[in-house]
N, C-alpha and C positions, 0 to 999 in steps of 0.2 A: 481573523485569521492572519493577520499582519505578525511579523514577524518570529515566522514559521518558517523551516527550511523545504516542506513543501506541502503550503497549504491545501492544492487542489487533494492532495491525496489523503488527510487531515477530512478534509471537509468530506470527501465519498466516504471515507472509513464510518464518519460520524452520521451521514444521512441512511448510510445501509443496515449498520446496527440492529435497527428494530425490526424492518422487516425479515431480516436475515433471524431473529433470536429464536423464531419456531425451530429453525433448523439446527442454529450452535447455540443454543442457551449458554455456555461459559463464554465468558469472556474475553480468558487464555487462549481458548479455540477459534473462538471468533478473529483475531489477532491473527493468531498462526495461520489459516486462513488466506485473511486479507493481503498478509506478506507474501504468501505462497501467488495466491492470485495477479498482486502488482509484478511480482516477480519476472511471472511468465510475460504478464502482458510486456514489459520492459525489454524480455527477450525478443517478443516477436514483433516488436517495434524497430527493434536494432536491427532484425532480421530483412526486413521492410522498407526498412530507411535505406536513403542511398548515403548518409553518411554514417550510419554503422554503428549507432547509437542509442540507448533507451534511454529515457528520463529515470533519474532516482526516484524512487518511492519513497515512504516515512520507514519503510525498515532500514531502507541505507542508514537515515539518519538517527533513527533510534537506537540500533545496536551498536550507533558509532561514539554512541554518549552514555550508554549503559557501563555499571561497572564488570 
């Protein structure tokens, strides 16, 4: 997972996958999902934090490279 702009969340997206497919079989969904989820989580970490921050997730990074 080395040079990755944020592997930890690479790595959960990729271990949850399966267990998760009963629930979102597509893939696209699955995705939409997982963004949606780190999302929040990012929020209520900032929320949380005393400095007022959440970690990026891989949606920062992927929509930031898409065309």
């Amino acid at each position: 997972m080395e040079r990755q702009n944020a592997p930890i969340s690479d790595h959960l997206h990729q271990v949850l996958r399966e267990p998760l497919r009963e629930f979102l079989s597509d893939d696209a969904q699955y995705d939409r999902c997982f963004d949606r989820f780190e999302y929040l989580l990012g929020l209520v970490r900032a929320t949380v934090a005393e400095y007022g921050w959440g970690p990026l997730g891989r949606f920062a990074w992927r929509f930031r490279h898409e065309p």
